[in-house]
C-alpha positions in Angstrom: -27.6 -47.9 48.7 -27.3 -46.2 45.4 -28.7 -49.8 43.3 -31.7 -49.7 45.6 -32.6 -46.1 45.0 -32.0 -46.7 41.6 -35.2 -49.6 41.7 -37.3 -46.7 42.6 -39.3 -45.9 39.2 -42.2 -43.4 38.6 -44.0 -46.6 37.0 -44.8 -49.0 39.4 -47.8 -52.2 39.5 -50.0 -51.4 42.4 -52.6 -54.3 43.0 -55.2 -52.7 45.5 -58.1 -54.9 46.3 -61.6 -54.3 45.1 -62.4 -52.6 48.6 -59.9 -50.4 48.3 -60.2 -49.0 44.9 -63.7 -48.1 45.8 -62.9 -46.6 48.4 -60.5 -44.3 47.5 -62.5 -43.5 44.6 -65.3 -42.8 47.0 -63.6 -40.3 49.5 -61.9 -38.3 47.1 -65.5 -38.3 45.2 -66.5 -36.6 48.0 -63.9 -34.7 49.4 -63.3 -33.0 45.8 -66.5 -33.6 44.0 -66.0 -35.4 40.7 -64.8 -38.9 40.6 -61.0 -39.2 40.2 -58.3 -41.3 37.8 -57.3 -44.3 39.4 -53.7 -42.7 39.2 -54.5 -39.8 40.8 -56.5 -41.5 43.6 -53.8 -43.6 44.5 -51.1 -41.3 44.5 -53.3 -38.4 46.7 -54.1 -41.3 49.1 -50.9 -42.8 49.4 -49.1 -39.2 50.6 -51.9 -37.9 52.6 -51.5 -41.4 54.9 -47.8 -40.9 54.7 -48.0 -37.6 56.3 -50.4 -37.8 58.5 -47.8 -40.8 60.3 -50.9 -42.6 61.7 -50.6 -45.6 59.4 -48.4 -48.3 61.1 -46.1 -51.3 59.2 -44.0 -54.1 61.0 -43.7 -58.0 59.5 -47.9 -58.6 60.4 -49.1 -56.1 58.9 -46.9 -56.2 56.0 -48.1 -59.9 55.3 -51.9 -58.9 55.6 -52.5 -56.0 53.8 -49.6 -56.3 51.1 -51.2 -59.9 50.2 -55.0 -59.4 50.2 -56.3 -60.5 46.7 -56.4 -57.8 44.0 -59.4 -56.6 42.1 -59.2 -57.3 38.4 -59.5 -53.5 37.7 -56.6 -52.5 39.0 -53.9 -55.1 37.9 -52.3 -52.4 35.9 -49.0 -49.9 35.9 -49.3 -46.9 37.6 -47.2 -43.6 37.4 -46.3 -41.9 40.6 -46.1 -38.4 41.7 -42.7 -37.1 42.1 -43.3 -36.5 45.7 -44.4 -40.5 45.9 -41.1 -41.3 44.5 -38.9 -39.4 46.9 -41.1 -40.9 49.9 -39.8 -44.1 48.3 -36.3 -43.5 48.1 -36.1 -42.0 51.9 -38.2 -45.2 52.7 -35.9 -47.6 50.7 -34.3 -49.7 54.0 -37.6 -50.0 55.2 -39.1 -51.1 52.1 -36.6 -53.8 52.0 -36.2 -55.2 55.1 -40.1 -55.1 55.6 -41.7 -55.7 51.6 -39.2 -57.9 50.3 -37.6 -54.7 48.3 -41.2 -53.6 46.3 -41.9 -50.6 46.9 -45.5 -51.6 45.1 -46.6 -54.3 48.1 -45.2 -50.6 50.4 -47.7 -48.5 48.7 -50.6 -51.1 48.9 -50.0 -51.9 52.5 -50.6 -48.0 53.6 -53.8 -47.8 51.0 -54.9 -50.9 52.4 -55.0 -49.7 56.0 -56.0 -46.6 54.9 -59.6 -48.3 53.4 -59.5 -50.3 56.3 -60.4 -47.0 58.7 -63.9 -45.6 59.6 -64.6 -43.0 57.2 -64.6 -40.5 60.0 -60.8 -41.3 60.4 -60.0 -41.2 56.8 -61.4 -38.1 56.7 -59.2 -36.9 59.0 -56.0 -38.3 57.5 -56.7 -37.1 54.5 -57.4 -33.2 56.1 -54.6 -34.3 58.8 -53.1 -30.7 57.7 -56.0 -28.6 58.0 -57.0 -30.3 61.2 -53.5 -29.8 63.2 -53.5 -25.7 62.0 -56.8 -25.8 63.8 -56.1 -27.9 66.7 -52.7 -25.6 67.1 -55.1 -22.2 66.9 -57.4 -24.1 69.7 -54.8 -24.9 71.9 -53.2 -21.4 71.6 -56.4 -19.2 71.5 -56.0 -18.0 68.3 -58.2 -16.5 65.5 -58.1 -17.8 62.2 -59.2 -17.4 59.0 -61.2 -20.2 57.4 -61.8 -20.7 53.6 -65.0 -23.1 52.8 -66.4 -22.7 49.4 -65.8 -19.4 47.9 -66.1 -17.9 51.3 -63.3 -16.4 53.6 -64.5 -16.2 57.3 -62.4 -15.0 60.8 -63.3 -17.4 63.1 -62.6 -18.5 67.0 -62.6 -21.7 67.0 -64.0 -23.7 69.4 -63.2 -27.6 68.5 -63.6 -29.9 66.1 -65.9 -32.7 66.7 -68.4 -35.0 65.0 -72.4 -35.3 64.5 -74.5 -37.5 67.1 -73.8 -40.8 64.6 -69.6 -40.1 64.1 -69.9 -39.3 60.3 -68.2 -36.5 59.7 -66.0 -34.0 61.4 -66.9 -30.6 61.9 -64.9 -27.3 63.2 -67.3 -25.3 65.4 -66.7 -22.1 66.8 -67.5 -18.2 66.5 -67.7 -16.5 63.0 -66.8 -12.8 62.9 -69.5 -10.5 61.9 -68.9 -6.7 60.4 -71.5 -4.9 62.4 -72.7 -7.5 65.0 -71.4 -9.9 67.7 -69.7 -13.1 66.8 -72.3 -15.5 65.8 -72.1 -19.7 66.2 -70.8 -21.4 63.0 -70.1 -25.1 61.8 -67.9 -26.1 58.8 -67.2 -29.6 58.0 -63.4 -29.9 57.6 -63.5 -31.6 54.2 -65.3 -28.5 53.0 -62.2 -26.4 54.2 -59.9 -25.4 51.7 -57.1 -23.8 53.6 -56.7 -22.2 57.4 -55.0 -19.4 58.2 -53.2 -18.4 61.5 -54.3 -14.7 61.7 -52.0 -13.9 64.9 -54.6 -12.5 67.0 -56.3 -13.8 70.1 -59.4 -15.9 69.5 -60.1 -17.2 73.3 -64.0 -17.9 74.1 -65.4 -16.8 77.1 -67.2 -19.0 79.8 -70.5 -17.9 78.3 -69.6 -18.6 74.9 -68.6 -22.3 75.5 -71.6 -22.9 77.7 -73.9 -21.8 74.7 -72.1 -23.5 72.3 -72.3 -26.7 74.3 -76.0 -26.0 74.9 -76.4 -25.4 71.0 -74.7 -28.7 70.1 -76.2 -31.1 73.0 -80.1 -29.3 71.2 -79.4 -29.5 67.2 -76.2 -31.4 66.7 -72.8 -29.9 65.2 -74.2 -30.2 61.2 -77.6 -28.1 62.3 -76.1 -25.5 65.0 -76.9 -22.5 63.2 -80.5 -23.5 62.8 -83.1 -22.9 65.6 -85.1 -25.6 66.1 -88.9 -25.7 65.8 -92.1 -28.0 66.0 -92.2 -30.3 63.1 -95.6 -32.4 62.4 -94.7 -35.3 60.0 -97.1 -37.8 59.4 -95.4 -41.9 58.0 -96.9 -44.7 56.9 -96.1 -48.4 57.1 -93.1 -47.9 54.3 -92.8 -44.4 56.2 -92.1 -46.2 59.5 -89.6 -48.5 57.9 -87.8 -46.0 56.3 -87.5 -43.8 59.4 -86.1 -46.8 61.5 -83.5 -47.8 59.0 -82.1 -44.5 57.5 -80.1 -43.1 60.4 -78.5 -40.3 59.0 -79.3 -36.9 59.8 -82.6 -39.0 61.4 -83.8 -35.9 63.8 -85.3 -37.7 67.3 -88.9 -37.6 67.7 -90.4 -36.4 70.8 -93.8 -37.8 70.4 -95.8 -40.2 68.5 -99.6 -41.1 67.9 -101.4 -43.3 65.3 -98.4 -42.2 62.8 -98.0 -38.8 63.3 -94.9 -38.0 65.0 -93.8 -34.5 66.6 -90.0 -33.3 65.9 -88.2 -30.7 67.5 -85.9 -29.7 65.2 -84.6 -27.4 62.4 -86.5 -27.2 58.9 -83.0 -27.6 57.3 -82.8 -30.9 58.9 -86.5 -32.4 58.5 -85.5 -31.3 54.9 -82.5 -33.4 54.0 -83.8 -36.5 55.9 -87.8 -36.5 55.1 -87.3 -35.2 51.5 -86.3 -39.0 50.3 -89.2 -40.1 51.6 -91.3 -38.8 48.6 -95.1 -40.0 49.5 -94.4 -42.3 52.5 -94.2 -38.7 54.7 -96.3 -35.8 54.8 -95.5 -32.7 56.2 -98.3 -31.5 58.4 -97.0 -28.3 59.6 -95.2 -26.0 59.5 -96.9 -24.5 56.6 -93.6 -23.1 55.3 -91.9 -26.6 55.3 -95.2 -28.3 53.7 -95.1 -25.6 51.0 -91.2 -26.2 50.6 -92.0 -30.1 49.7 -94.6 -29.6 47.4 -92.8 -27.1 45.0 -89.9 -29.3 45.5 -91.7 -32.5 44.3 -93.7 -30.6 41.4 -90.6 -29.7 40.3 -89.3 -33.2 40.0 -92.6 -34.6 38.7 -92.2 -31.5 36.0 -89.1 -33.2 34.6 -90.6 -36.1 33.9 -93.9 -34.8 32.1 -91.6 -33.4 29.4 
């Protein structure tokens, strides 16, 4: 046993395939907001599928993902993370018995799998911490204290689940106020920075839950602390197209003539999914949001008169 250990270095050649790379590169662009090293991108990926003991090996999958053909980017050493190595080492039978004693095809096969996941499960793995202290809290009725951006909020939380198309996960639940009731709030858990148990009950009552399931089945998890409102939008052809291809964040009309369709739904989302559309939709009404697009595209336009 001590020779195997002993193969376990800190420099090892890890030949992820094209598919992979860019996809690892892609979560972590977005769950930490700057593109990372290929090191580090490997090694963050590797142990958050490690812990989160949802990514499965026998001979099978061994032979397909530790084979598939490697991209010509990453043919190259890599140096891994101390706590990589140890994994390794506890992992060394296993390794041999299942990758032909490389630890290398071991790491590839659980990045592999890893790529191979929806994003809405990857997501998960990779916040599979943050998620089970939140799951715990919800099973136990607990409060806890939430950190998203540079914000600390006491929250009861309700559950986590995902938008109407399964892209992203979301906590929900009941944000403490100083001088008012608790009031409906939505983070997405690859926002969250860290959870913390506060020891105090956070149970919901039966009203709470039936308005928060009212609140979600109306505006959808990412838009629940908006209140929705009549939105005239006008499309042409290219407008039309656009509308039935883009799905995400797509609000769902309620009625249509001769290209002008009525919404019901929250400015914030008529915002992020018309805005793209630049001159193939027109905001009709409400003034405010009409307004809103025009300063926004002057703006752009003023960038470019420069």
């Amino acid at each position: 046993m001590a020779d195997l250990i002993a193969t376990i270095e800190p420099r090892q050649r890890i030949n992820l395939s094209e598919e992979a790379r860019v996809t690892i590169e892609s979560d972590l662009l977005d769950y930490e907001g700057e593109k990372p090293k290929y090191n580090s991108a490997v090694n963050r990926i590797f142990l958050a599928s490690y812990r989160s003991g949802l990514i499965k090996h026998d001979r099978e999958i061994a032979a397909k993902y530790a084979s598939r053909k490697p991209s010509s980017f990453s043919k190259k050493v890599l140096y891994l993370q101390t706590a990589v190595t140890r994994i390794l080492q506890l992992e060394i039978d296993f390794i041999n018995t299942i990758y032909c004693g490389s630890p290398g095809k071991y790491i590839k096969s659980v990045i592999e799998q890893y790529a191979d996941l929806p994003y809405l499960e990857r997501e998960r793995i990779f916040f599979d911490e943050i998620v089970k202290q939140i799951e715990t809290a919800i099973l136990h009725k607990e409060r806890i204290t939430v950190e998203s951006g540079t914000a600390l909020r006491s929250v009861r939380p309700y559950r986590i689940g995902t938008d109407r198309l399964s892209a992203y996960n979301y906590l929900v639940g009941y944000i403490k106020q100083s001088k008012s009731k608790d009031t409906i709030g939505v983070f997405r858990v690859s926002r969250i920075k860290s959870v913390i148990n506060e020891g105090e009950a956070g149970g919901l009552t039966d009203f709470e839950i039936l308005e928060l399931k009212k609140a979600i089945e109306e505006r959808d998890l990412p838009y629940i602390i908006y209140q929705p409102k009549k939105i005239l939008i006008r499309l042409n052809p290219t407008g039309l197209w656009m509308y039935s291809s883009l799905i995400q964040n797509r609000p769902i009309y309620y009625s249509k003539e001769d290209g002008l369709f009525t919404f019901y739904c929250s400015e914030a989302q008529a915002e992020n999914y018309f805005f793209k559309f630049g001159a193939n939709a027109e905001i009709i009404e409400p003034a405010s949001l009409r307004d809103k697009f025009k300063d926004m595209y002057h703006d752009a336009s003023a960038l470019y008169d420069k």
